[in-house]
N, C-alpha and C positions, 0 to 999 in steps of 0.2 A: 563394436558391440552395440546392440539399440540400448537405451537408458531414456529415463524420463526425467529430464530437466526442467525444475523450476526456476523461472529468470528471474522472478522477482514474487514479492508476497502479492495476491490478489483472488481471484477467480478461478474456477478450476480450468480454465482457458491456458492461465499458465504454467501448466502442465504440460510439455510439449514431451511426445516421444520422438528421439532423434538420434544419430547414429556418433558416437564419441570413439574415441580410440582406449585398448585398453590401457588401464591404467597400469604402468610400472610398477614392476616388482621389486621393493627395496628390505636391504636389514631390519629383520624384528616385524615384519608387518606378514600375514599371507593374502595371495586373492584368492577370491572365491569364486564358482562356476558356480551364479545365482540358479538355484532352479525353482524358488518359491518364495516369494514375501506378505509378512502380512502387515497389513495397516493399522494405524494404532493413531489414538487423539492426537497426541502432543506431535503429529507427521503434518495434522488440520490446524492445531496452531501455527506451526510453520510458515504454511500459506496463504493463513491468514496474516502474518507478519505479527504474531502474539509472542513468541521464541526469544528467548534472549541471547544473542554470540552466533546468529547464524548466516553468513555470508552470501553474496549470489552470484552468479547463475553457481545452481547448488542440483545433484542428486538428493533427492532427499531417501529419507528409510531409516528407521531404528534398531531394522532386523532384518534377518535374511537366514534361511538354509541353502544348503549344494552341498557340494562337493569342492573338496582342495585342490586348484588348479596350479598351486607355486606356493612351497614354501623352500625360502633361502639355507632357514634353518638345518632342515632335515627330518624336523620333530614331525611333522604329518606329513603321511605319505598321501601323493597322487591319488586321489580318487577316492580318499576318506570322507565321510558323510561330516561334516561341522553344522554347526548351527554359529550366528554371530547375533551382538544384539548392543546397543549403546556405548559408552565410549566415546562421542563426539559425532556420531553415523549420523551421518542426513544433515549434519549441521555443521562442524568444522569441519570435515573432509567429509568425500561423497558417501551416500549409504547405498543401501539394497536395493531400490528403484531402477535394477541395471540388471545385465547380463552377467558382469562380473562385478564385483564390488574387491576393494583392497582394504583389509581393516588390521589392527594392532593383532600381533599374535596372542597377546595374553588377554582376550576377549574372542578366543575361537574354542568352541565347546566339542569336542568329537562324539560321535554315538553311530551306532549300526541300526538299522531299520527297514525292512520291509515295507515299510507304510507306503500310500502314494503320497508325491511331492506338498498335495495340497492337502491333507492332511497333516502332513507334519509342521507344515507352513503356520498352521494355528497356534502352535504350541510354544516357542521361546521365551516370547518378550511376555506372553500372558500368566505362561507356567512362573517364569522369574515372578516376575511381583505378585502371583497367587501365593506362592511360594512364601517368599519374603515377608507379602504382608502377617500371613498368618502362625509365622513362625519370629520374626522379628519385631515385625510391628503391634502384633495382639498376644503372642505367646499363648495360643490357644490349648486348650487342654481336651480329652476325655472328658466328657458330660455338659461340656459348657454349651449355654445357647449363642449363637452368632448372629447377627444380621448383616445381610448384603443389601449396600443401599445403591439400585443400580443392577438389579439380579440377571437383566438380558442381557447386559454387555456380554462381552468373551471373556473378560477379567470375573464376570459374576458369575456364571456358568463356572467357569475353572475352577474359582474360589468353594463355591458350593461342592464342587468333586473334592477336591482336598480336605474341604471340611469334614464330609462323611465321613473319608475315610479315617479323620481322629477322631472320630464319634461325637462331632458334634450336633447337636440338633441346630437346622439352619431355617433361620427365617430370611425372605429374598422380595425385593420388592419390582415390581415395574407400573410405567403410567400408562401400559396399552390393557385394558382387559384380554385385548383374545392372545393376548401372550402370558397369561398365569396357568394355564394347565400346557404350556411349555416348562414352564418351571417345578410345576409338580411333579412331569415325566422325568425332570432330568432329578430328583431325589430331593429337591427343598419340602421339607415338612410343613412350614407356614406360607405359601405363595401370598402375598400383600399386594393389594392395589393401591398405589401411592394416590392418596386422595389429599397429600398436604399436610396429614396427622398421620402420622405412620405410628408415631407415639404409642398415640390411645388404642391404636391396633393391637400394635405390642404387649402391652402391659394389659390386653382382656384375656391374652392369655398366659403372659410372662408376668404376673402383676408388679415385680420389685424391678423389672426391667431386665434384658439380656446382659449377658458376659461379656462380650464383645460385640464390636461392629466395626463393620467398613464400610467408610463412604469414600463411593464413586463417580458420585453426583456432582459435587462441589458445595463451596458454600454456601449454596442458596438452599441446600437441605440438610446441612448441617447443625442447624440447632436444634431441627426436628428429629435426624440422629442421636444427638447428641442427650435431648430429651426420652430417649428408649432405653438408655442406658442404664444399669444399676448406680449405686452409689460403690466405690472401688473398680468399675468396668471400665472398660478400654476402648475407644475407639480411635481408629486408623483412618486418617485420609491417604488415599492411596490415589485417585481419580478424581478425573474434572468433565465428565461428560457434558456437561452444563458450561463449559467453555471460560467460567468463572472461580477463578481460583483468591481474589483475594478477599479480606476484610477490613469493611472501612471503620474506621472510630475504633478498632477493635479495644473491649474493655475488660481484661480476662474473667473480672469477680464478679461482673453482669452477666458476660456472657456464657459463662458452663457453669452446667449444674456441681452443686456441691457434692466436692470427691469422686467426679466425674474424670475421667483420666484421656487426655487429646494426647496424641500422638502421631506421627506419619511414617510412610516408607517409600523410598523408590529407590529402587538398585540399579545392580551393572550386571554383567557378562560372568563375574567372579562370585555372584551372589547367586546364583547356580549351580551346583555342582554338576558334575558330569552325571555321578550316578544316580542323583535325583532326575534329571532330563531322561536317560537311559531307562528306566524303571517307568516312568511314566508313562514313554511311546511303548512299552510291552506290553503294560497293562491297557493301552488303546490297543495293539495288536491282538491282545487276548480277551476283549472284551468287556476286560472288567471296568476300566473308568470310561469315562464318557466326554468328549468335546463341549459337546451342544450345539448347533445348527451353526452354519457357518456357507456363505457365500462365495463363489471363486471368480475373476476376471482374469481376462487376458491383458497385455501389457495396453495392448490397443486400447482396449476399454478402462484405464487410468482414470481418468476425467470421470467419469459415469461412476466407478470407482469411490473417489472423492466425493462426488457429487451425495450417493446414498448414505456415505460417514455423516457426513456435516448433518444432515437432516432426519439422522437414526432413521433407517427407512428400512431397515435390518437388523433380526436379532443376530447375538453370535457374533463369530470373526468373519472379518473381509479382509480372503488371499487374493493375490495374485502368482501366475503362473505365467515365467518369463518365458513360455514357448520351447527352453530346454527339457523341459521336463516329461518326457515321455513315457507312459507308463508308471511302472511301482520304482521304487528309489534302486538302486543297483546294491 
């Protein structure tokens, strides 16, 4: 099978596509016939060697769709559509970045779909922690206001679908001007140009501060988050786009406002349900939620791939498309 092994953390250089053998089929685990992966930050910490627990020469990937090529089991049949997504993928054993991948059975999601490959290829790992954040991490309700800090990612995009649809009103930020009436089309009511003060944005029209928020940014705009917030409000780190996740000196009574409420989320494979993933690709088959812009490469173009993650050079999700994937999904 081709697969794209990373030998060591560095450059998109080390990125090699190269031909490995497939991986054995053993008890409790299935492979998968990769037909579409998307790339996700914490793929770009990897290698940049920011990862903690992760080995090399390594497949990397956190996610993957196909189809069921071996289960021992029985439980999925041949040629069922799975989605896979964390678990230890791309970092203690190999991920998605492959033709086939072999991952834990209880981290394979089944669903039916007409979509194309690369389409659906958008949607696991982002839908998961849209998902997640907004329901675990913010407990979002009917009428509340949200902020996405980070609204061009494919996490902010998502998030803002999900949110609508519990009627929230969503305010969504980005630092490119000609990318805000991208965010307006996809349904955010407040599009913000992150100018550094998102804050004072906020509250000229939210004066007490939003309901929630998610940051996707990382720490470096998290106070400025954090400062949007009501007093009793929520927010969620869920993201590091900004490639900085920690805080130094951290001092909790200086640093968040008062009755301001920090919280985080990132899940697994099981923090998905099936019929939530299911319901989702119908309602993209049916036209009623929306993606958001999204970019596709071939396995070939990996590196190039990489290359545009690390330097947001793209709104939306970046799939790739292992060359099995022919047409609409089977």
């Amino acid at each position: 099978m081709r697969a794209v092994v990373l030998r060591e953390p560095g450059p998109v250089e080390n990125l090699e596509l190269t031909e490995l053998p497939l991986p054995e089929v053993k008890p409790g685990w299935v492979r998968i016939a990769v037909k579409a992966f998307g790339l996700n930050r914490s793929e770009l910490h990897t290698r940049l060697g920011l990862a903690d627990g992760v080995t090399f020469p390594r497949v990397p990937g956190i996610e993957a769709v196909g189809i069921v090529d071996a289960d021992p089991s029985g439980n999925l049949a041949e040629g069922q559509q799975v989605a896979t997504m964390m678990g230890g993928m791309g970092r203690t054993f190999d991920g998605g970045y492959a033709e086939y991948t072999l991952v834990p059975a209880n981290q394979v999601i089944p669903f039916r779909s007409d979509l194309p490959w690369e389409v659906i290829g958008q949607v696991p790992e982002t839908l998961q922690t849209a998902y997640g954040s907004l329901t675990t991490g913010l407990d979002l309700k009917d009428g509340q206001t949200l902020l996405i800090r980070g609204g061009t990612s494919a996490l902010g995009f998502a998030t803002a679908t999900l949110a609508k649809d519990l009627g929230a009103t969503v305010f969504a930020t980005t630092r490119q001007p000609g990318r805000i009436e991208a965010l307006r089309e996809h349904g955010v009511d407040h599009p913000l140009l992150d100018d550094g003060n998102v804050a004072e944005q906020v509250r000229r029209i939210a004066p007490e501060g939003v309901d929630a928020a998610l940051e996707l940014v990382g720490t470096p705009t998290l106070p400025d988050t954090l400062n949007a917030t009501r007093v009793h409000g929520t927010v969620c780190f869920a993201g590091m786009l900004s490639n900085q996740w920690t805080i130094s000196n951290f001092y909790p009574i200086g640093y968040l406002p008062a009755g301001v409420r920090l919280t985080a989320y990132g899940g697994e494979a099981d923090d998905l349900p099936a019929s939530v993933l299911q319901r989702h690709l119908d309602r993209i088959a049916d036209g009623e939620a929306s993606l958001g812009p999204a970019k596709v490469y071939s396995m070939a173009e990996i590196r190039q791939a990489h290359d545009d993650m690390e330097h947001n050079r793209t709104a939306g999700k970046l799939v790739v498309l292992t060359g099995r994937a022919e047409g609409a999904a089977p």
